[in-house]
C-alpha positions in Angstrom: 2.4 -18.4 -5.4 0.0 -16.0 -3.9 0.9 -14.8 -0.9 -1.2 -12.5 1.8 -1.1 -9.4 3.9 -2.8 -8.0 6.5 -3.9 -3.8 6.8 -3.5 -2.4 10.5 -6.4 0.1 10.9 -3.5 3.5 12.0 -6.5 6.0 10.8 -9.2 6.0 13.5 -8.6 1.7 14.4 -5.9 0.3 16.2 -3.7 3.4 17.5 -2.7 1.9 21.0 1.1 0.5 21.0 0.3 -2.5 23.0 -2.6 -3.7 21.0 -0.2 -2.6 17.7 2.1 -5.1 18.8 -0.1 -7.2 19.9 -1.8 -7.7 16.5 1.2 -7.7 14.7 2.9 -10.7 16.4 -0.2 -12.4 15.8 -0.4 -11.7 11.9 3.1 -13.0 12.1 2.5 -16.1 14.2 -0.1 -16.7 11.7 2.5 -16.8 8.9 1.1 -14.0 6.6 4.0 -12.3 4.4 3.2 -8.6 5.2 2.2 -5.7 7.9 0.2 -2.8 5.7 -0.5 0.9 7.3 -2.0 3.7 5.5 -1.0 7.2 5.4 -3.0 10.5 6.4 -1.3 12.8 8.3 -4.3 15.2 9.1 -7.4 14.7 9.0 -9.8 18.0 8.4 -12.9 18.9 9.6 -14.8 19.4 6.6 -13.8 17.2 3.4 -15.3 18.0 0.0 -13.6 15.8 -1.5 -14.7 12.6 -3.1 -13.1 9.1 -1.9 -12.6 7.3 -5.0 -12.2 3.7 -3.3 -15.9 2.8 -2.5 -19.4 3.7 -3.5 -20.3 6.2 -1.0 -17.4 8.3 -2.0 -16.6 9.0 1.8 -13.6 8.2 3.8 -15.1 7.3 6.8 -13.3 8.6 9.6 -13.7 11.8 10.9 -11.4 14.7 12.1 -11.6 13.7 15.3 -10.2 10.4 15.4 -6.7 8.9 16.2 -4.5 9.0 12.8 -0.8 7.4 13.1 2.1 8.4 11.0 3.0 5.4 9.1 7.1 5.3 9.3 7.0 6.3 13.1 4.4 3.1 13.4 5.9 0.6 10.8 9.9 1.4 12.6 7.7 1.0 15.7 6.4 -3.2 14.9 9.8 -3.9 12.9 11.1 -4.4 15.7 8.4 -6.4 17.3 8.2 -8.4 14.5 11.1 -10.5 12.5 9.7 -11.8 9.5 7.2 -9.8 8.1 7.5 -7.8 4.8 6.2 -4.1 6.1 4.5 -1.7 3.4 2.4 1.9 3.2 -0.7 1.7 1.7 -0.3 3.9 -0.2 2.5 6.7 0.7 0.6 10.1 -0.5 4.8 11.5 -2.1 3.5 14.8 -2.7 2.7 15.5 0.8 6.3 15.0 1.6 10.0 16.4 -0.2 11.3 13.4 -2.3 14.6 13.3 -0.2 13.4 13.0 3.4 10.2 10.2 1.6 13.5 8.7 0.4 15.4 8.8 3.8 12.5 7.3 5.7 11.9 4.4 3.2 16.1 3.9 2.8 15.9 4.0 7.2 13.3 1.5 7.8 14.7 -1.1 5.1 17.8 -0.6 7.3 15.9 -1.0 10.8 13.7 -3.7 9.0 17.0 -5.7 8.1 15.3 -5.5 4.4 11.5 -5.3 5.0 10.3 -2.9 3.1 7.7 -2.0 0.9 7.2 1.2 -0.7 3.6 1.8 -2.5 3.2 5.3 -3.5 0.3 7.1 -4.7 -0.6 10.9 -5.8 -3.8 11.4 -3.2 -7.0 12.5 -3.6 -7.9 14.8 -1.0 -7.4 18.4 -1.8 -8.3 19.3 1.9 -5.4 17.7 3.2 -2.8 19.1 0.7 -3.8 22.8 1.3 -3.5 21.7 4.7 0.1 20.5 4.1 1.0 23.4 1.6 1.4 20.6 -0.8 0.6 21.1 -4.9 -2.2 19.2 -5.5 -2.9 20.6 -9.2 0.4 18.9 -10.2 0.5 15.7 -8.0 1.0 13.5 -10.5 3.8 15.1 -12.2 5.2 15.8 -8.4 4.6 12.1 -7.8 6.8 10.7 -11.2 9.7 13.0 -10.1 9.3 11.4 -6.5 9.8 8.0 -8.2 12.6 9.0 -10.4 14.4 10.6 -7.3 14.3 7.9 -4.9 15.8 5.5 -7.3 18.5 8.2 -8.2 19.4 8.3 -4.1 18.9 4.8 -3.4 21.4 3.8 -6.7 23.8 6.5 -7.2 27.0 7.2 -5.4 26.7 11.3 -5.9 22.8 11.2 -6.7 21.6 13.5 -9.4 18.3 14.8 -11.0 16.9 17.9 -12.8 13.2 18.4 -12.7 10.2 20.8 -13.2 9.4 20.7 -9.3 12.5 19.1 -7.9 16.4 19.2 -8.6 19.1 17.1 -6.4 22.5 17.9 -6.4 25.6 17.8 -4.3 24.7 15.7 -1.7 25.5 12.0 -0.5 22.6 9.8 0.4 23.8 7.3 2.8 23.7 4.8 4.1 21.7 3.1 1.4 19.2 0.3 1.6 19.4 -3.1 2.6 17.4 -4.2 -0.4 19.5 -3.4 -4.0 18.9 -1.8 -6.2 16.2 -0.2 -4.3 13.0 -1.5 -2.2 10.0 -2.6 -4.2 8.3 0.3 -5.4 4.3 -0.4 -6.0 2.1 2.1 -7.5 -1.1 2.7 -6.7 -4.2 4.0 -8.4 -7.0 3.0 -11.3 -6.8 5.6 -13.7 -5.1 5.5 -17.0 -2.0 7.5 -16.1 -1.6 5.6 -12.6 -1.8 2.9 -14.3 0.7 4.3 -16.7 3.0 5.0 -13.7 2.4 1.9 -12.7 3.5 -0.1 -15.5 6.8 2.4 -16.3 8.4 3.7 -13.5 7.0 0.6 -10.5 8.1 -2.5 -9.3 4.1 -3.5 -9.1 0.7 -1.9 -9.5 -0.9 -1.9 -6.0 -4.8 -1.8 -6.6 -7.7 -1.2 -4.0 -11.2 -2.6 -3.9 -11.1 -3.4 -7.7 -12.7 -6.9 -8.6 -10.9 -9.5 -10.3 -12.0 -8.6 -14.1 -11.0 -4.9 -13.3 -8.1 -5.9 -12.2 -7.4 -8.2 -15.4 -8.6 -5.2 -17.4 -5.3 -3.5 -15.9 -2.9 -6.1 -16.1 -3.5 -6.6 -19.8 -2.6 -2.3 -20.2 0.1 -2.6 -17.8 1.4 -5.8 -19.4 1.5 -3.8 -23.2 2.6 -0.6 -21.5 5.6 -2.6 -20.1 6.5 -4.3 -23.6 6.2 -0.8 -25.7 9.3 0.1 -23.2 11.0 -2.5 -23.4 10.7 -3.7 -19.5 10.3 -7.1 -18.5 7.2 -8.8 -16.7 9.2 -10.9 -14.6 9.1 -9.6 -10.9 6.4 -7.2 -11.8 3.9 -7.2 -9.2 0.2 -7.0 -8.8 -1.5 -6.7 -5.4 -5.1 -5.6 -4.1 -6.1 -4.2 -0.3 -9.5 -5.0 -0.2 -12.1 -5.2 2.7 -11.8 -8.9 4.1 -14.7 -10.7 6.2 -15.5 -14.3 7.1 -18.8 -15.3 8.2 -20.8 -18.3 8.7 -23.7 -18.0 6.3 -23.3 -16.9 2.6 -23.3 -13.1 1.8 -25.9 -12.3 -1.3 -25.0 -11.0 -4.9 -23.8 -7.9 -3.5 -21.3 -8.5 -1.7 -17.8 -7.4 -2.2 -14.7 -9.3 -2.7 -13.3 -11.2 0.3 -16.3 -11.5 2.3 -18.6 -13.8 3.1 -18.2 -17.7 4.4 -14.4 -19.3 3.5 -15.9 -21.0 0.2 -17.2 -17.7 -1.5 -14.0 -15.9 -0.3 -11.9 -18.7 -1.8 -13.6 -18.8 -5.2 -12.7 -14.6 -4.9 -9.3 -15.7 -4.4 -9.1 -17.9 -7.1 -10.4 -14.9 -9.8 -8.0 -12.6 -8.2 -5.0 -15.5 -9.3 -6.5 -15.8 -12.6 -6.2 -12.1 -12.7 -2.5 -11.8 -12.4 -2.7 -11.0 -8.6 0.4 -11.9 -6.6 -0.3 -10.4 -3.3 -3.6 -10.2 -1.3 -3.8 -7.4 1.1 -6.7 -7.9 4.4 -8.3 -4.9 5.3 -10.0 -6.7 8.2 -14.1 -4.9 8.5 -14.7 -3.1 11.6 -12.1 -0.9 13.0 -11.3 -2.5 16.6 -8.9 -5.0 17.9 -10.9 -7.5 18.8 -12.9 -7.6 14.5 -9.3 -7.2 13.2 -7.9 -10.6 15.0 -10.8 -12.6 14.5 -10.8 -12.0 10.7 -7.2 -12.6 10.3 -7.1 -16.1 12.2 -10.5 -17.2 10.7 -8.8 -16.5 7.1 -5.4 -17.9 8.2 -7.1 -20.8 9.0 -10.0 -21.6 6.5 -8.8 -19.8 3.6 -5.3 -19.8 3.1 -4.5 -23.6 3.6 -7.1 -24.0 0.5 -5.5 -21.9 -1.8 
């Protein structure tokens, strides 16, 4: 059954509390399954970098708007909220040591009474890492051992691990999670080794702005990856965060993904199923209050009962 989330807009959008809450209750009232935030922590002035989730290659916002921390705000709207799953899209692990990552996913499961859901990712931009003293050269290698160690302190009664950037030993790691063995872990990225990562060490592969044969294209590698190591695809995950608009009049050939009237939206829905999606993330256009709940009830309403 495919099943829908919406993306609050903590980088630059909706940073107020009330209107936080606010929009939450209403993506709950609405009966989506999940409240997304993304995670920046600082935002610099210049960025060289290249965004590698649209065209332009640019984030978008710039250093001198509002960024949220996303534990602080996701521990903030559990408790405005009962039902909603609540996930980080993505977590950027390196910019972070594995055991206090693992503490604040472990803390808001607990808070959440079982809510969470961790996606992780290795970041892309190099500006913010030197800003953070984190290792970007070795991200991805940072960002296995990450993996590795929070399913070591979420399972193990004297959690253990030896590794090239991190070792954890002789400590206690309580009190554990709500959800056993561990919450969801759902990795994100396109390339061949995220996808790797994805597909070895994940509960799901988390995907952004990919269209649906892209997205096929990696289930079929994550689906082989999977059998060479003998896992299972059962409870495997796939979901995309994608831009999401409704309008009234049909959006031409170039449009992306979830936009345009309900009909061409729901036919994009329908090649996202057929492409092994599970999970359907909003990203609602526009960054304000007002764009973000007037996507999410005109999709609640002329999408999702269709589906």
């Amino acid at each position: 059954m495919m099943r829908f989330g919406v993306a609050v807009n903590n980088l630059g959008g909706v940073t107020q509390s009330d209107l936080l809450v606010s929009l939450a209750q209403r993506v709950e009232a609405l009966e989506y399954d999940s409240l997304w935030v993304s995670d920046h922590v600082v935002m610099p002035v210049e960025i060289e970098s290249r965004y590698p989730y649209n065209s332009r290659g640019v984030l978008g916002i710039s250093s001198d708007e509002n960024v949220l921390e996303p534990f602080t705000t996701l521990t903030f709207l559990a408790a405005s909220t009962r039902r909603l799953r609540l996930g980080i899209s993505v977590l950027v692990l390196p910019y972070r040591h594995p055991v206090l990552n693992a503490k604040m996913v472990a803390t808001l499961d607990i808070l959440s009474d079982g809510r969470t859901i961790l996606g992780a990712g290795v970041g892309w931009m190099k500006e913010e890492f030197d800003a953070l003293d984190a290792d970007y050269l070795h991200r991805g290698q940072v960002t296995d051992e990450h993996i590795k160690i929070f399913k070591a302190l979420c399972t193990q009664d004297a959690p253990s691990f030896q590794g090239k950037h991190y070792q954890v030993n002789g400590i206690k790691f309580l009190p554990k999670p709500v959800q056993k063995p561990h919450p969801p872990v759902w990795v994100g990225g396109f390339t061949p080794r995220a996808v790797h990562r994805a597909a070895t060490l994940g509960d799901g592969w988390h995907v952004v702005r990919m269209r649906p044969h892209e997205v096929a294209r990696g289930r079929d590698v994550v689906h082989q990856v999977r059998s060479e190591h003998g896992l299972k695809r059962d409870g495997f995950q796939i979901s995309i965060r994608t831009t999401a608009e409704v309008t009234d009049t049909p959006l031409g050939d170039g449009r992306t993904p979830l936009t345009g009237t309900p009909e061409q939206i729901l036919d994009d829905v329908r090649r996202y199923q057929e492409a092994g999606v599970e999970h359907v993330i909003l990203g609602p256009r526009g960054s304000g209050y007002e764009e973000a709940v007037r996507t999410v009830e005109r999709f609640a309403n002329d999408v999702i009962p269709k589906v």
